[in-house]
PQR file with spaces between the fields and no chain letter, atoms N, CA, C, O and H, PARSE charges and radii, in Angstrom:
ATOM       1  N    UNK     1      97.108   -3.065    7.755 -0.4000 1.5000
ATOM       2  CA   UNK     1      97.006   -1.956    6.817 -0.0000 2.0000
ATOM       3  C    UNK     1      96.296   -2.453    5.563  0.5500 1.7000
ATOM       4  O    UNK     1      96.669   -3.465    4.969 -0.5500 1.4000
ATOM       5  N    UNK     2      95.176   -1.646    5.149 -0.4000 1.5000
ATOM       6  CA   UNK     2      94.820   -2.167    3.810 -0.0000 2.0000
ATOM       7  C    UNK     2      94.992   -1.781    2.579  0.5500 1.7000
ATOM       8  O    UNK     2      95.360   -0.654    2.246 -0.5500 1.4000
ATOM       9  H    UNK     2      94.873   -0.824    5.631  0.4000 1.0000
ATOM      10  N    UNK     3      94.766   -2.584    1.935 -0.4000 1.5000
ATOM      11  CA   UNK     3      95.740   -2.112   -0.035 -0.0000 2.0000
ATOM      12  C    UNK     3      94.673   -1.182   -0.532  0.5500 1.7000
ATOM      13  O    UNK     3      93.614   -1.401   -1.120 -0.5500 1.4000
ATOM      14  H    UNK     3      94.468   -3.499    2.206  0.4000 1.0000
ATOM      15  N    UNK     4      95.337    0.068   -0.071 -0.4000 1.5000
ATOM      16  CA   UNK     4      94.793    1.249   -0.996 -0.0000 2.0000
ATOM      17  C    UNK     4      94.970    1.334   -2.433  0.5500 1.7000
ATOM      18  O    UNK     4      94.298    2.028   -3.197 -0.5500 1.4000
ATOM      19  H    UNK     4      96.197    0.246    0.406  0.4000 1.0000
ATOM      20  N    UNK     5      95.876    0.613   -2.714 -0.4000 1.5000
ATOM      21  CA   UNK     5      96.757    1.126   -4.196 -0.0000 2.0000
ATOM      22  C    UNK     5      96.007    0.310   -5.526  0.5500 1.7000
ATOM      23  O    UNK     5      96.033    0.636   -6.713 -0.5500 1.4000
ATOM      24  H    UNK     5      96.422    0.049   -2.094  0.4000 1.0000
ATOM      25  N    UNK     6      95.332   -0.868   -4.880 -0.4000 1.5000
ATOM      26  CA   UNK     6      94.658   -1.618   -5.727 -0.0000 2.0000
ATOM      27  C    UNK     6      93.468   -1.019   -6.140  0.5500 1.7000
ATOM      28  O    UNK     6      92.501   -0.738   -5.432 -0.5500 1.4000
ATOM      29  H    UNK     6      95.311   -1.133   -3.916  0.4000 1.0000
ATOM      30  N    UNK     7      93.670   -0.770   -7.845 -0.4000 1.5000
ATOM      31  CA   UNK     7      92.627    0.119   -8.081 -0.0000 2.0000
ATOM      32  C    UNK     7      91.327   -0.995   -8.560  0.5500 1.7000
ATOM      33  O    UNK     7      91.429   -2.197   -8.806 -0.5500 1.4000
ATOM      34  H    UNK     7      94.456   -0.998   -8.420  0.4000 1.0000
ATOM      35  N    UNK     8      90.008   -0.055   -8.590 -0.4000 1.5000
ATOM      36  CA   UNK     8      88.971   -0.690   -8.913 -0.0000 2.0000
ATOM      37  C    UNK     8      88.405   -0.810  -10.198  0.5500 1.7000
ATOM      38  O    UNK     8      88.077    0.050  -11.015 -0.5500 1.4000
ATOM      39  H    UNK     8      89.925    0.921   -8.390  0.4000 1.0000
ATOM      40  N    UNK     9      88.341   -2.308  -10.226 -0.4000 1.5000
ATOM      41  CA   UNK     9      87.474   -2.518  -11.791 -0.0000 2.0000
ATOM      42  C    UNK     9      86.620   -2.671  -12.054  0.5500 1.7000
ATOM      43  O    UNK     9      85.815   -3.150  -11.255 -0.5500 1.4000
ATOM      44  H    UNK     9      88.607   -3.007   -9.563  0.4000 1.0000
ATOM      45  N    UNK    10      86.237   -2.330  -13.444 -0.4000 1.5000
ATOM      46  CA   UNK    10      84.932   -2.056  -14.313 -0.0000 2.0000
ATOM      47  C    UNK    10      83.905   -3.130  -13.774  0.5500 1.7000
ATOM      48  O    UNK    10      82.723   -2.877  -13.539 -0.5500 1.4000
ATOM      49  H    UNK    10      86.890   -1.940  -14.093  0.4000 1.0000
ATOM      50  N    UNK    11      84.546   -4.439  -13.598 -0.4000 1.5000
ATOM      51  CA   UNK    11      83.540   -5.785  -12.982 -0.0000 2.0000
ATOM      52  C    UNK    11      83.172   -5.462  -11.794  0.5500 1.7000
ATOM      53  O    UNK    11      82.026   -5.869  -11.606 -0.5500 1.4000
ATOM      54  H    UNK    11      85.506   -4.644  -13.789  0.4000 1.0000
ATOM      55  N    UNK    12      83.611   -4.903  -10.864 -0.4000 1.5000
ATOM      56  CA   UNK    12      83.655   -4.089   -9.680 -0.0000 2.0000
ATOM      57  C    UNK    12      82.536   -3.519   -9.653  0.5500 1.7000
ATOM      58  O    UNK    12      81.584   -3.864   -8.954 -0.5500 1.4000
ATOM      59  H    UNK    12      84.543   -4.572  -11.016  0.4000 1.0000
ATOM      60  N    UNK    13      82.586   -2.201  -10.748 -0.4000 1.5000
ATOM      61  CA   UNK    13      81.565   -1.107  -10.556 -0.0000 2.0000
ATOM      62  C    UNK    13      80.351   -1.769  -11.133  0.5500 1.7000
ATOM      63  O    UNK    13      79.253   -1.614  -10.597 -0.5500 1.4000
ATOM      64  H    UNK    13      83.360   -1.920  -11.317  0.4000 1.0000
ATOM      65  N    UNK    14      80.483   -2.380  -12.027 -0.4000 1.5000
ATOM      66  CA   UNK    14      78.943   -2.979  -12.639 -0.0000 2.0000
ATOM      67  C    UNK    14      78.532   -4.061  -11.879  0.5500 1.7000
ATOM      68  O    UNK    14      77.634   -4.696  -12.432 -0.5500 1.4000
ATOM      69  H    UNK    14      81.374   -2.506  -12.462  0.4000 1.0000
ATOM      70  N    UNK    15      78.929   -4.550  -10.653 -0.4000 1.5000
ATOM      71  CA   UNK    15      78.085   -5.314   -9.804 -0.0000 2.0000
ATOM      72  C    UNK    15      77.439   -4.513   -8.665  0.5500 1.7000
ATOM      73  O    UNK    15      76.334   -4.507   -8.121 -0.5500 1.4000
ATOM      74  H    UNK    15      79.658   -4.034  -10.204  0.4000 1.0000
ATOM      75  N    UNK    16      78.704   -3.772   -8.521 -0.4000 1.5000
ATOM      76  CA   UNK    16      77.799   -2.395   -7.451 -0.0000 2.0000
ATOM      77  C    UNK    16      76.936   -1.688   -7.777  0.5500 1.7000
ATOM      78  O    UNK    16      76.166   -1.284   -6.905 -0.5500 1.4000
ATOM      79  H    UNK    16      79.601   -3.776   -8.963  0.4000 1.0000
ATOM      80  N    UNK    17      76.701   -1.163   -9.572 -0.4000 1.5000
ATOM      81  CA   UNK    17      75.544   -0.698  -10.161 -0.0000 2.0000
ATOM      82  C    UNK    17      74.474   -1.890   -9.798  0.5500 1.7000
ATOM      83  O    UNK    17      73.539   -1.495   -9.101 -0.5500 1.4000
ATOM      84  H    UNK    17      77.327   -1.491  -10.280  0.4000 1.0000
ATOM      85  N    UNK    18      74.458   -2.814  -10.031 -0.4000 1.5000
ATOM      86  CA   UNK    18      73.888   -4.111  -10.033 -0.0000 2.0000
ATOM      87  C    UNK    18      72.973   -3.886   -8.949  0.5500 1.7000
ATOM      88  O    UNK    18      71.816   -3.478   -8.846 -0.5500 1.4000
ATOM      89  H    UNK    18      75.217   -3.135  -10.597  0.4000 1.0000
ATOM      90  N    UNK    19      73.989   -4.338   -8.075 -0.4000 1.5000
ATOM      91  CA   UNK    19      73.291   -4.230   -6.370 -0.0000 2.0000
ATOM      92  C    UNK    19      72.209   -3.506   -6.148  0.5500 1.7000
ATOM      93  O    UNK    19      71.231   -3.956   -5.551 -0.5500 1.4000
ATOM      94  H    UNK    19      74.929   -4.669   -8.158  0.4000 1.0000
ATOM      95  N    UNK    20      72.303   -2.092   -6.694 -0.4000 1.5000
ATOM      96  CA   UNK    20      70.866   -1.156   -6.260 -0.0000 2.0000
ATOM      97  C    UNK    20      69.608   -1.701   -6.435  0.5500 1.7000
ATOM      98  O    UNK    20      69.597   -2.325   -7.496 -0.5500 1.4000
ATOM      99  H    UNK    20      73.098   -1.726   -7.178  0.4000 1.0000
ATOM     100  N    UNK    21      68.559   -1.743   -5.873 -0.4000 1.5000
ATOM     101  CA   UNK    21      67.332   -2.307   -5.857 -0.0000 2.0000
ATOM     102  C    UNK    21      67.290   -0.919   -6.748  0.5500 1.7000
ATOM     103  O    UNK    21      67.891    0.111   -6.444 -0.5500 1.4000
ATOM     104  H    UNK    21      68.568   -1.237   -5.011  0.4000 1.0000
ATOM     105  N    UNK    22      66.415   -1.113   -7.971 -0.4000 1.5000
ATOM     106  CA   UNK    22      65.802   -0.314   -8.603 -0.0000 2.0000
ATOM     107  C    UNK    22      64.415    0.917   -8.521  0.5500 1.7000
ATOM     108  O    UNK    22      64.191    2.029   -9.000 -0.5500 1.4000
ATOM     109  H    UNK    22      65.926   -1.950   -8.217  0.4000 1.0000
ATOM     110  N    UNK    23      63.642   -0.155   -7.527 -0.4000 1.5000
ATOM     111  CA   UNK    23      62.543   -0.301   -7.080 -0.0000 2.0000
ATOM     112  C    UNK    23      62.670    0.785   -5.629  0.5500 1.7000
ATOM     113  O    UNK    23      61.711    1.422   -5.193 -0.5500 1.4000
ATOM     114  H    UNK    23      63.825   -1.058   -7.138  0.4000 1.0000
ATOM     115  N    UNK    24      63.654    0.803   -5.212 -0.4000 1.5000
ATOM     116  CA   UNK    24      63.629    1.684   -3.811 -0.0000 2.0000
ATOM     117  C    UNK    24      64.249    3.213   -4.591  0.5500 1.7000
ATOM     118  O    UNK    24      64.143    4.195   -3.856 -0.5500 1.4000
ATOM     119  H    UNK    24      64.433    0.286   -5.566  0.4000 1.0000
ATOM     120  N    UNK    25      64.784    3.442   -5.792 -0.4000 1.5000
ATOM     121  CA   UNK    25      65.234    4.905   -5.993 -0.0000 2.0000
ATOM     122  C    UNK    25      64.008    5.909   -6.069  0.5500 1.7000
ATOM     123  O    UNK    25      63.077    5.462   -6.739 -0.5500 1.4000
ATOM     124  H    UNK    25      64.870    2.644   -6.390  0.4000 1.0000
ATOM     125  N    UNK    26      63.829    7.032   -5.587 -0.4000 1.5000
ATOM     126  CA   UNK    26      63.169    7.677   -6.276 -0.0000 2.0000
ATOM     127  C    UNK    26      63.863    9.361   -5.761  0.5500 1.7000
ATOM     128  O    UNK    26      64.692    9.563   -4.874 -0.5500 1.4000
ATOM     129  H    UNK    26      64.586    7.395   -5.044  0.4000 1.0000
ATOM     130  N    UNK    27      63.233   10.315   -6.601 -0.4000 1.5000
ATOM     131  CA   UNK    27      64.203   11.722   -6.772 -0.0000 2.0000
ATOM     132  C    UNK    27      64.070   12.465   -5.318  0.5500 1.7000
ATOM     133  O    UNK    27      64.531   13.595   -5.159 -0.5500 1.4000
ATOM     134  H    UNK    27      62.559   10.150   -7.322  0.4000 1.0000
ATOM     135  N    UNK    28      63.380   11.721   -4.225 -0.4000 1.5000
ATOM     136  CA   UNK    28      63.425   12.497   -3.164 -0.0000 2.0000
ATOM     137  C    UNK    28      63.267   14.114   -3.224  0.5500 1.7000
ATOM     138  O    UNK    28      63.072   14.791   -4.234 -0.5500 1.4000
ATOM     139  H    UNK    28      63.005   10.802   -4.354  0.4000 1.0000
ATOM     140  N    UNK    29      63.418   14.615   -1.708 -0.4000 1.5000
ATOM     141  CA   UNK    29      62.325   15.854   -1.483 -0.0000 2.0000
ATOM     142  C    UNK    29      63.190   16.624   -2.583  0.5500 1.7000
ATOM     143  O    UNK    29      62.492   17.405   -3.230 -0.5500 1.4000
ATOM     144  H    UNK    29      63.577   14.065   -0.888  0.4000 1.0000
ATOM     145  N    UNK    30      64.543   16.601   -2.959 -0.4000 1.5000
ATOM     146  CA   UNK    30      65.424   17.867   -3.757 -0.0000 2.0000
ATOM     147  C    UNK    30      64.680   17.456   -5.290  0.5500 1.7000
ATOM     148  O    UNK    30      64.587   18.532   -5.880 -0.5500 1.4000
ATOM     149  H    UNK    30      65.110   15.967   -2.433  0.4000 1.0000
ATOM     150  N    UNK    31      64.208   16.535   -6.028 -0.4000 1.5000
ATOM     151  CA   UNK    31      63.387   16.018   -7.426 -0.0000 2.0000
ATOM     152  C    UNK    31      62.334   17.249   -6.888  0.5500 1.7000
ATOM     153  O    UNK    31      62.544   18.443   -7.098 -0.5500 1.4000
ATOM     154  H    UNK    31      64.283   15.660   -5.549  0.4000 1.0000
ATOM     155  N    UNK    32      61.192   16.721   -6.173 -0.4000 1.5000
ATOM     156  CA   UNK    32      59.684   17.493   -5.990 -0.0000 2.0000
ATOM     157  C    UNK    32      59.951   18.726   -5.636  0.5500 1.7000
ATOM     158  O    UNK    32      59.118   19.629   -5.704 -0.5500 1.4000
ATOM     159  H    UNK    32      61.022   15.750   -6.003  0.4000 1.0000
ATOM     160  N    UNK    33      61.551   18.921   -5.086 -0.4000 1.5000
ATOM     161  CA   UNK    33      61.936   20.738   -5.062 -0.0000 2.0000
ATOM     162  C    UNK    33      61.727   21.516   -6.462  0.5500 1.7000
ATOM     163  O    UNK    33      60.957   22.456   -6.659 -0.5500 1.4000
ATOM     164  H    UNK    33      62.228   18.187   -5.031  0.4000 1.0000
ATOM     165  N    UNK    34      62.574   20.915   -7.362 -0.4000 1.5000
ATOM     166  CA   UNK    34      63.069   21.179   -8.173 -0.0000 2.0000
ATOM     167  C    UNK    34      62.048   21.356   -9.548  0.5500 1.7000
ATOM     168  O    UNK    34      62.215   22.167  -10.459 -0.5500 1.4000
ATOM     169  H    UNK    34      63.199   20.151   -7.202  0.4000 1.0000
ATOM     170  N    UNK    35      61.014   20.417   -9.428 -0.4000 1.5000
ATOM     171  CA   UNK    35      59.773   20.143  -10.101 -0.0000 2.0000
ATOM     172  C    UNK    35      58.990   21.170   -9.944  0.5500 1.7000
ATOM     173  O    UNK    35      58.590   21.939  -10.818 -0.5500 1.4000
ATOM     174  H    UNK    35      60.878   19.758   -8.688  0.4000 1.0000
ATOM     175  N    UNK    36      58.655   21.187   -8.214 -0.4000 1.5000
ATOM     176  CA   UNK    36      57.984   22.320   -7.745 -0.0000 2.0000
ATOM     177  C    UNK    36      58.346   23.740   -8.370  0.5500 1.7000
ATOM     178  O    UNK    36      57.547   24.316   -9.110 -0.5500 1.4000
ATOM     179  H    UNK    36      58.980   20.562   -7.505  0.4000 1.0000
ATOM     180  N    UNK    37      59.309   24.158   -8.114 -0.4000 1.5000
ATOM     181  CA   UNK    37      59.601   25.395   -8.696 -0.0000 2.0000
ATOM     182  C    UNK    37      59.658   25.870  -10.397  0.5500 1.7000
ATOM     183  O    UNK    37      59.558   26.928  -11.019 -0.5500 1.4000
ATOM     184  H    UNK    37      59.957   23.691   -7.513  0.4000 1.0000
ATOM     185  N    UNK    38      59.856   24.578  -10.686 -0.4000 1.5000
ATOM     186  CA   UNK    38      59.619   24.864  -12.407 -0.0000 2.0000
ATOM     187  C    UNK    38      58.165   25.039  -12.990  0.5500 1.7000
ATOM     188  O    UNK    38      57.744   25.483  -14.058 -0.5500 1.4000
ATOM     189  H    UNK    38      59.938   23.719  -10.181  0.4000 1.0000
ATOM     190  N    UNK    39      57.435   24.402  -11.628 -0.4000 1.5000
ATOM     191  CA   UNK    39      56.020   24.758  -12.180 -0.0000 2.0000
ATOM     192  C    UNK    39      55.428   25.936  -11.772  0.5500 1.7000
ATOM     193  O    UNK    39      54.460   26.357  -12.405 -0.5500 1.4000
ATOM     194  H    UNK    39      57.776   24.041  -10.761  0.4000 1.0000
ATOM     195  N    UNK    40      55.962   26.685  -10.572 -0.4000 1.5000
ATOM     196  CA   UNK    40      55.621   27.560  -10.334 -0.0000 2.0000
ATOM     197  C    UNK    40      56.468   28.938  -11.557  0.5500 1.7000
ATOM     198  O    UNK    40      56.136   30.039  -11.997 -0.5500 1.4000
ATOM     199  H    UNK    40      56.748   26.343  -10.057  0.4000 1.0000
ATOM     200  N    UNK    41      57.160   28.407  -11.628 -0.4000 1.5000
ATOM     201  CA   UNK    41      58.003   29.919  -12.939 -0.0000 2.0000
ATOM     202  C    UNK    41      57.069   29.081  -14.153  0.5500 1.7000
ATOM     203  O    UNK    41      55.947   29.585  -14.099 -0.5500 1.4000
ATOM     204  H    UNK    41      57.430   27.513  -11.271  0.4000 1.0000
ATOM     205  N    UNK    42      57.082   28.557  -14.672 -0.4000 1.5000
ATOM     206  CA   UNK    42      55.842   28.128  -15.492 -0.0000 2.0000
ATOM     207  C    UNK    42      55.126   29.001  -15.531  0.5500 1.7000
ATOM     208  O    UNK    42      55.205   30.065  -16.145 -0.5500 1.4000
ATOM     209  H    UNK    42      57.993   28.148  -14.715  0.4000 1.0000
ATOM     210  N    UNK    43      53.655   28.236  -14.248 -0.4000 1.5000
ATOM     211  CA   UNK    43      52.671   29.479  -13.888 -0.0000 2.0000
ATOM     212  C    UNK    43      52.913   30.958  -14.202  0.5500 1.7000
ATOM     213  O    UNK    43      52.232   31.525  -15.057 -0.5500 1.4000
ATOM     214  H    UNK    43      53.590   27.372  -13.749  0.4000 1.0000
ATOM     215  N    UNK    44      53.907   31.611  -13.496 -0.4000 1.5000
ATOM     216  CA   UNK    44      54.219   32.814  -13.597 -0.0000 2.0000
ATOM     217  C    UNK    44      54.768   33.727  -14.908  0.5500 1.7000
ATOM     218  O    UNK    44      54.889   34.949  -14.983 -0.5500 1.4000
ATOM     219  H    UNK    44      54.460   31.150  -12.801  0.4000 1.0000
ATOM     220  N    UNK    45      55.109   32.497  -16.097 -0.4000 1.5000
ATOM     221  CA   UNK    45      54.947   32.855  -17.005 -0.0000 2.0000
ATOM     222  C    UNK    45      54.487   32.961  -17.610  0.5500 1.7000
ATOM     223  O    UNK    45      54.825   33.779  -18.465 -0.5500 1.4000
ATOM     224  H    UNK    45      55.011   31.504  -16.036  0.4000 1.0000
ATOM     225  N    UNK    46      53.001   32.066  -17.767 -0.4000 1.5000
ATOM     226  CA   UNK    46      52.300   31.884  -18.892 -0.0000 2.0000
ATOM     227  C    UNK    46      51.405   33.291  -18.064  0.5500 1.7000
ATOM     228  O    UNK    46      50.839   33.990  -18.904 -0.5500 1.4000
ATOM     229  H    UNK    46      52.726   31.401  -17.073  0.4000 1.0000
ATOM     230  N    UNK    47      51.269   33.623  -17.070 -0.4000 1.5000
ATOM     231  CA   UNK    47      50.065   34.316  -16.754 -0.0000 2.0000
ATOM     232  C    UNK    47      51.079   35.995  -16.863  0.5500 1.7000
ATOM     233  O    UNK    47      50.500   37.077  -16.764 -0.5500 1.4000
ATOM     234  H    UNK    47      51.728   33.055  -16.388  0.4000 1.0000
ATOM     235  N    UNK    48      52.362   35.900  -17.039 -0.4000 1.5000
ATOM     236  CA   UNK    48      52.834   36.969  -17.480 -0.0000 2.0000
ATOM     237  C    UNK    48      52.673   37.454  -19.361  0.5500 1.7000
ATOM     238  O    UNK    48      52.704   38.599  -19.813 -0.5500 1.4000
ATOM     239  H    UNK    48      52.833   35.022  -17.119  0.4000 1.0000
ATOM     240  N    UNK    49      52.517   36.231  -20.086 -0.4000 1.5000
ATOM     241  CA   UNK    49      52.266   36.246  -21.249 -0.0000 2.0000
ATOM     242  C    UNK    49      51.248   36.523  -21.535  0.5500 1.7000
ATOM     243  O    UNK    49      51.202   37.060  -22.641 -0.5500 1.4000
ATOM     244  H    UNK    49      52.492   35.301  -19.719  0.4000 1.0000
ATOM     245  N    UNK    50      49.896   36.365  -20.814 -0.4000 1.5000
ATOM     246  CA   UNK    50      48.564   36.562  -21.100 -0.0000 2.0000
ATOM     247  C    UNK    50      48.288   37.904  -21.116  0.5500 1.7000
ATOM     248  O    UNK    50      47.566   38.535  -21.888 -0.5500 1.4000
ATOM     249  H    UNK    50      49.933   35.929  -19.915  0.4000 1.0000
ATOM     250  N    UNK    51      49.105   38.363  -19.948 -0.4000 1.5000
ATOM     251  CA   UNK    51      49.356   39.798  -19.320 -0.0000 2.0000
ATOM     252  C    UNK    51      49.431   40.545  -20.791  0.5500 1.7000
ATOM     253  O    UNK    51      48.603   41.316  -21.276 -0.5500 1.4000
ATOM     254  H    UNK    51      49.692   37.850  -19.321  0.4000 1.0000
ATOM     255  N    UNK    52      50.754   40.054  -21.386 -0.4000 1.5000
ATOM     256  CA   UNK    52      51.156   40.857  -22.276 -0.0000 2.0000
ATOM     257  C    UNK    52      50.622   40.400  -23.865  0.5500 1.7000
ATOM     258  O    UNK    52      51.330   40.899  -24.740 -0.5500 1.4000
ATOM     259  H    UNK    52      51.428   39.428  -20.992  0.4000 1.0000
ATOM     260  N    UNK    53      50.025   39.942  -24.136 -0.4000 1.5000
ATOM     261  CA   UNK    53      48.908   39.550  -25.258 -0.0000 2.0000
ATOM     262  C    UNK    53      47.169   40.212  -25.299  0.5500 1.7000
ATOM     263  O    UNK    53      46.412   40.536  -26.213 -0.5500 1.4000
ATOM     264  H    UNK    53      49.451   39.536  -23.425  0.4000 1.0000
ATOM     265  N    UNK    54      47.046   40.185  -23.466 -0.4000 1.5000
ATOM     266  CA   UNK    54      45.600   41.426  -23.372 -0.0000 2.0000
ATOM     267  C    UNK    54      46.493   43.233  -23.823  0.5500 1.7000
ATOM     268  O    UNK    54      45.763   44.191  -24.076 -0.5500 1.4000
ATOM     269  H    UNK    54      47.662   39.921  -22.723  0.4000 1.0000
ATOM     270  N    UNK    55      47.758   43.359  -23.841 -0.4000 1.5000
ATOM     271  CA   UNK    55      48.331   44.693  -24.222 -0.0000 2.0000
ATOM     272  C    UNK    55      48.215   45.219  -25.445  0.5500 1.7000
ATOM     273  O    UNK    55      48.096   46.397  -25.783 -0.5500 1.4000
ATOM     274  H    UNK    55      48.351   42.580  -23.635  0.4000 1.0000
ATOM     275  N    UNK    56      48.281   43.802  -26.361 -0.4000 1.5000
ATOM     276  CA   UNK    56      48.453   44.016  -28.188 -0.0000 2.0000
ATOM     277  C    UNK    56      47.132   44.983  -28.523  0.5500 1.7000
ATOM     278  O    UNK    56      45.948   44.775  -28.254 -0.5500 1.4000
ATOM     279  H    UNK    56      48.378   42.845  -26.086  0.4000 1.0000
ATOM     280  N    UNK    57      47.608   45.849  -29.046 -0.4000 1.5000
ATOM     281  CA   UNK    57      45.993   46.364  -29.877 -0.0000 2.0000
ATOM     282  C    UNK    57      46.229   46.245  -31.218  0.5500 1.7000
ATOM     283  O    UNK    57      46.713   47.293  -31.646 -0.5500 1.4000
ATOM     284  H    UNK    57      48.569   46.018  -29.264  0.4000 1.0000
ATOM     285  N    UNK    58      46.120   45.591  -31.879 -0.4000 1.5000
ATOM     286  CA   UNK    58      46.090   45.240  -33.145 -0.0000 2.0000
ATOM     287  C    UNK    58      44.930   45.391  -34.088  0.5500 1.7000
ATOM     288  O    UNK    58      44.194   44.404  -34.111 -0.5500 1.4000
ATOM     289  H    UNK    58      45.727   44.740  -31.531  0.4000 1.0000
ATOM     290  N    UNK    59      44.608   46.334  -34.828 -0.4000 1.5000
ATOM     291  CA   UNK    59      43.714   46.641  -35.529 -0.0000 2.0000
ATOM     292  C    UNK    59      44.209   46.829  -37.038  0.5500 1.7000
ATOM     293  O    UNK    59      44.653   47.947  -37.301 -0.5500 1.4000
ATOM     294  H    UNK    59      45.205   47.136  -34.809  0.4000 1.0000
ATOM     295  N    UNK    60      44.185   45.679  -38.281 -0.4000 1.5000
ATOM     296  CA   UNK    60      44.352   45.833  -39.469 -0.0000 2.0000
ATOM     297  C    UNK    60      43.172   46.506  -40.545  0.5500 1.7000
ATOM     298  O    UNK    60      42.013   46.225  -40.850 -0.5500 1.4000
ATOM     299  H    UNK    60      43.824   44.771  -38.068  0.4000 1.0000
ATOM     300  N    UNK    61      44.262   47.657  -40.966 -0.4000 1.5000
ATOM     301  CA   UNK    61      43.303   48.851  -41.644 -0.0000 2.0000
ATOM     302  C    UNK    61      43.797   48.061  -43.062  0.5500 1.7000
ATOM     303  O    UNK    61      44.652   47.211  -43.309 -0.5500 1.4000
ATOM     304  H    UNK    61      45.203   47.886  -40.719  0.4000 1.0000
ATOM     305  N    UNK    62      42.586   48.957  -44.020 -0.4000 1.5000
ATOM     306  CA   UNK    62      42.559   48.359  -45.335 -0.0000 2.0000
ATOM     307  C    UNK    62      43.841   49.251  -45.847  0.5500 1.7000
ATOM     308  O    UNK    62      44.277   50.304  -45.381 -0.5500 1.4000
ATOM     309  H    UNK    62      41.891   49.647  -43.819  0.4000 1.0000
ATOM     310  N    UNK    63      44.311   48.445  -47.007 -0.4000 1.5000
ATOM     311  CA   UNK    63      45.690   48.862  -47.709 -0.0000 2.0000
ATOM     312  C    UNK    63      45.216   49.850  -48.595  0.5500 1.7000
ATOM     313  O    UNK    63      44.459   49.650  -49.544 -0.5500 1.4000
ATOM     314  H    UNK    63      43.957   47.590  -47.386  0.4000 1.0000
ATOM     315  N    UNK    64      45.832   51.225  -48.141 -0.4000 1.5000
ATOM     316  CA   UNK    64      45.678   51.852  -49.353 -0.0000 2.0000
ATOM     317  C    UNK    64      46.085   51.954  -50.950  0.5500 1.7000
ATOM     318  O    UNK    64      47.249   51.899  -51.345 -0.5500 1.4000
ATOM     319  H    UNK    64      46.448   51.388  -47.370  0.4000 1.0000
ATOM     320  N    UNK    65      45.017   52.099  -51.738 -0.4000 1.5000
ATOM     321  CA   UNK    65      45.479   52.153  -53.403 -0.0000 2.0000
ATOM     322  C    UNK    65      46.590   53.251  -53.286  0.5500 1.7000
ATOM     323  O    UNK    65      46.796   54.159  -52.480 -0.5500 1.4000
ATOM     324  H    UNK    65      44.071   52.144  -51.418  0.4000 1.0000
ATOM     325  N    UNK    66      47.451   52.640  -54.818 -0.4000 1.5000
ATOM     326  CA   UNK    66      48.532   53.648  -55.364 -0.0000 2.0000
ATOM     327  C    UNK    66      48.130   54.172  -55.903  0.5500 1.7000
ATOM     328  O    UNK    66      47.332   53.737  -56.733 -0.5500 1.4000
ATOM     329  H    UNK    66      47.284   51.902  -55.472  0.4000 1.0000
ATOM     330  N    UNK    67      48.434   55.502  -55.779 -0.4000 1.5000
ATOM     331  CA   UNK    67      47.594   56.509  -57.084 -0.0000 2.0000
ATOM     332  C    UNK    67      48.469   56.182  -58.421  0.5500 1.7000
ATOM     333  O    UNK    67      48.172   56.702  -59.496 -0.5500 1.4000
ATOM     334  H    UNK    67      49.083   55.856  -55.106  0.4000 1.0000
């Protein structure tokens, strides 16, 4: 039977952080998911903004005098 009860220490976890090759992580296909789609709502916003900036009609008339 093995000792469940023995809990784990901090020297423990920071050699197991340790261990990871640094060099082999990277954000895998769910990162380039996640990337992907922010650039696409991006896109879809800025070309929704353009949308709505060709709408402005803005024409500044001269200020009329106070009588």
């Amino acid at each position: 039977m093995g000792d469940m009860s023995t809990p784990m220490h901090l020297n423990d976890l920071a050699s197991a952080a340790l261990a990871y090759d640094k060099a082999k992580v990277t954000p895998g296909l769910l990162g380039f998911v996640v990337f992907a789609a922010l650039a696409i709502a991006t896109w879809f916003l800025v070309k929704s903004m353009n949308k709505q900036f060709g709408r402005v009609n803005f024409t500044e008339e001269p200020e009329q005098p106070k009588d």
